[in-house]
C-alpha positions in Angstrom: 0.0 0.0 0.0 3.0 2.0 0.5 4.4 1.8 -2.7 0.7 2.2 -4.0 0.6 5.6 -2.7 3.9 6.7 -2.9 3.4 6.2 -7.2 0.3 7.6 -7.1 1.7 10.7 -5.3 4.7 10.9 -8.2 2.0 10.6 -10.7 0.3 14.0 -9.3 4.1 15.7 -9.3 4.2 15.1 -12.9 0.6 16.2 -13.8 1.6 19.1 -12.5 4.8 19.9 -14.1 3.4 20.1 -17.1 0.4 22.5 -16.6 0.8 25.9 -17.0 3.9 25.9 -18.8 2.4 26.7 -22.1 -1.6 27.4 -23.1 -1.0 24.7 -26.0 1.3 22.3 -24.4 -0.8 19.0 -24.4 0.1 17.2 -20.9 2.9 14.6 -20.3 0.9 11.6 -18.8 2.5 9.4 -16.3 2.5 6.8 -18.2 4.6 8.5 -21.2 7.7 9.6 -18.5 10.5 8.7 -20.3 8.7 7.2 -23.8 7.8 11.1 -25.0 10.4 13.6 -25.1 9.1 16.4 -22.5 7.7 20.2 -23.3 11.0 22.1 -21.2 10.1 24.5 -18.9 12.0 28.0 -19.9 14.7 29.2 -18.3 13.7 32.5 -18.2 10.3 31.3 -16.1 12.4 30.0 -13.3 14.6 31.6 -10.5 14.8 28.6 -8.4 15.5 25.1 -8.4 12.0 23.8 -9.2 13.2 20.3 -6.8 15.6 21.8 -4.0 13.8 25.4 -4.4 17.9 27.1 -4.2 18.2 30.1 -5.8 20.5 29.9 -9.4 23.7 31.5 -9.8 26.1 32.0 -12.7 28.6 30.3 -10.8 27.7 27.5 -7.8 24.0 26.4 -9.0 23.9 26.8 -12.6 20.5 25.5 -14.7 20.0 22.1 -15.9 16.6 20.5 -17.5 15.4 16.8 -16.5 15.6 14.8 -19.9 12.1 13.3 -17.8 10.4 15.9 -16.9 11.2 19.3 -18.1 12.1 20.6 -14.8 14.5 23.3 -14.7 16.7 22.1 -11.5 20.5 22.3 -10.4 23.1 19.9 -10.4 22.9 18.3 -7.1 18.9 17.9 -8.1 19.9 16.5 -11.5 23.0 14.3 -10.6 21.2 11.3 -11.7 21.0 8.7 -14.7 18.2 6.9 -16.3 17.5 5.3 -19.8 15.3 7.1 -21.5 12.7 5.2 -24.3 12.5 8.2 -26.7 16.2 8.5 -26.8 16.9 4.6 -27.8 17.1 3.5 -24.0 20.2 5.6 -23.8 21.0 7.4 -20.1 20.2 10.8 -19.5 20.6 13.1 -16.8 17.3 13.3 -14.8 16.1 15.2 -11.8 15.7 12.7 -8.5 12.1 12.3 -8.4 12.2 10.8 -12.2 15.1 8.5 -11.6 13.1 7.0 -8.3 10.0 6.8 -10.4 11.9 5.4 -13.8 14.0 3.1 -11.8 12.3 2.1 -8.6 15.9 2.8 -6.7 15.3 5.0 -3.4 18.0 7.7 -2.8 19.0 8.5 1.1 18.0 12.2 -0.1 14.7 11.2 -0.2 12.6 14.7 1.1 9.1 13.4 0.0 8.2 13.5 3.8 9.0 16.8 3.8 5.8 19.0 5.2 5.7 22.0 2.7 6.4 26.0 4.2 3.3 28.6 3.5 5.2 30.2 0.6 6.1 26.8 -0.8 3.8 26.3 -3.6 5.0 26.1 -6.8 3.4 29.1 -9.4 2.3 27.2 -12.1 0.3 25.1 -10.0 -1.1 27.8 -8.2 -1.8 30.0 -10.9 -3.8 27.2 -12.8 -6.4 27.3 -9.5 -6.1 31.2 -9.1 -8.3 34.2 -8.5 -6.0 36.6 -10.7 -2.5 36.1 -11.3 -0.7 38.1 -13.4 2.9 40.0 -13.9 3.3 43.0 -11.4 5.4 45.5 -10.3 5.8 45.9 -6.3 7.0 49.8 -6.1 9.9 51.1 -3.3 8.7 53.3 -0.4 9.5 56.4 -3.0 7.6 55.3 -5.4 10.6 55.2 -8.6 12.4 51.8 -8.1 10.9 48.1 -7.0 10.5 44.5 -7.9 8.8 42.6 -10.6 7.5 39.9 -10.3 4.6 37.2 -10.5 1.8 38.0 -8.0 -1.1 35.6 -7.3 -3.9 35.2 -5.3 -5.0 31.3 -4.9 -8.7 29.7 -4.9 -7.6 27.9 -1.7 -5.8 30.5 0.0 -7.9 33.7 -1.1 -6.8 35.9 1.6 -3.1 36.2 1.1 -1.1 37.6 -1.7 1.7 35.2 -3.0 4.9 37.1 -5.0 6.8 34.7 -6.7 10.4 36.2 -8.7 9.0 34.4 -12.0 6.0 32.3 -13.2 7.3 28.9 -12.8 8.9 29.1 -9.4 8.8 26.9 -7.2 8.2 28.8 -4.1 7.2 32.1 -3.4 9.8 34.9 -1.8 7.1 37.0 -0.1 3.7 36.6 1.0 0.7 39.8 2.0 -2.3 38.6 3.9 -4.9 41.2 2.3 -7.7 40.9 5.2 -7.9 44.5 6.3 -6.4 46.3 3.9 -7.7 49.1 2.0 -7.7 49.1 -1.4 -7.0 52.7 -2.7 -6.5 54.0 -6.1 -3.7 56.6 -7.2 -4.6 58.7 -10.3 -2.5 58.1 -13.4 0.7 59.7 -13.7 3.2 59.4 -16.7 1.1 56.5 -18.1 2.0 54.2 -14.9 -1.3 52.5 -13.7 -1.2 52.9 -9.5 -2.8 51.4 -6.6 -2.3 50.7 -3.2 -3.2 48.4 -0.2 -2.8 50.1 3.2 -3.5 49.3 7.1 -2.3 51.2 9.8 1.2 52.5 8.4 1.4 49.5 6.2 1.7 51.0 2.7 2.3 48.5 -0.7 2.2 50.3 -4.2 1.7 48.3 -6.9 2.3 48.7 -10.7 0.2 47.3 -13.5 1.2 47.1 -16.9 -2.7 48.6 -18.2 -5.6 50.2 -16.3 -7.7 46.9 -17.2 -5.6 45.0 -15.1 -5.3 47.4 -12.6 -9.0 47.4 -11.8 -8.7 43.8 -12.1 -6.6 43.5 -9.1 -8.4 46.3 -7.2 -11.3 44.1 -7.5 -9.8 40.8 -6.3 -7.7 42.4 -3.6 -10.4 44.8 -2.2 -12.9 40.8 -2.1 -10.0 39.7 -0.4 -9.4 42.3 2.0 -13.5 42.1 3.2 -12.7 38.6 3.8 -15.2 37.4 0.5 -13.4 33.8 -0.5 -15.8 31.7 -2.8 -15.5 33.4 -6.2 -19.0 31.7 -6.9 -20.4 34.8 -4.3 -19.1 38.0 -6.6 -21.7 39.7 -8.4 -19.5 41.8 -11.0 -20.6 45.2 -9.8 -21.2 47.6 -13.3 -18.3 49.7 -11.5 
């Protein structure tokens, strides 16, 4: 029964590693791990890791992809060989979860027991069951300068704001619970679309890219903040 649910939990991982990379991108299917060629996640999507969650660098943790998967991961999480049925059975490097479920070997690094942090859920997964998620920019306290990123609100976690550094990350470097926040909008200036959320002297500016998506995220955030969290409640106000 172990091993039962243990494959059935790897069969999840890699349903999900495959949704929301691409609108198009049909889904790798368990069963086709390592007879079908994977879609690759981008490099650009990724900051992180997508297995260990470490930062990449230019120099210590440099970017490989699972010949499995698609993963984007680092060396340590890709030190691993398996043959592969679309490349003629020949080995490949593989991320650690692939070679366990290719192979059936167990590694002493095994972390699937691992309970996961509040800001560690992975942004493609989340996105896919989101209230709004969309590119962002979170402005400094003077208003010129900040960081862009991918900001999303989940279906099962409707009260808190997630930042992630890029869309396919696999854990989030900030998080804003939004219950009790104002909502407050900042006329237009020099084209840039402004809003805010404050409480108390709690002050976050945000950026969008066009003042659709701006009222968008007023919306969702201001729901949020009042505490509303089934989706199937809003009544689009003509506003």
């Amino acid at each position: 029964q172990d091993a039962i649910d243990r494959k059935e939990k790897r069969s999840e991982t890699f349903k999900t590693a495959v949704h929301g990379l691409e609108p198009d991108t049909p889904a790798l299917k368990t069963e086709e791990l390592g007879r079908r060629a994977p879609q690759w996640v981008r490099d650009n999507l990724v900051t992180m890791c997508m297995r260990c969650k470490e930062p990449f660098n230019a120099i210590t943790r440099r970017r490989h992809h699972c010949r499995a998967c698609g993963y984007v991961v680092c060396a340590r999480c890709s030190d691993y060989r398996a043959e592969l049925q679309y490349d003629g059975n020949r080995l490949n490097r593989v991320c650690q979860e692939c070679y366990i479920f290719l192979t059936g070997h167990t590694v002493l690094e095994d972390r699937e027991g691992k309970q996961k942090g509040i800001l560690e859920k992975g942004a493609a997964e989340v996105s896919s069951r989101s209230l709004l998620c969309s590119s962002l920019q979170l402005l400094d306290k003077n208003g010129k300068g900040g960081t862009r990123g991918w900001f999303v609100i989940p279906q099962d976690d409707p009260l808190v704001l997630y930042i992630y550094a890029a869309p396919q990350d696999v854990r989030a470097h900030t998080s804003i619970p939004l219950l009790g926040y104002q909502v407050k909008d900042l006329p237009q200036s020099d084209s840039r679309h402004l809003f805010q959320l404050a409480q108390s002297r709690q002050v976050y500016t945000f950026l969008a890219d066009t003042e659709e998506l701006k009222r968008r995220w007023m919306r969702a955030m201001a729901r949020s903040a009042a505490g509303i969290t089934h989706p199937e409640d809003e009544e689009e106000d003509a506003d």
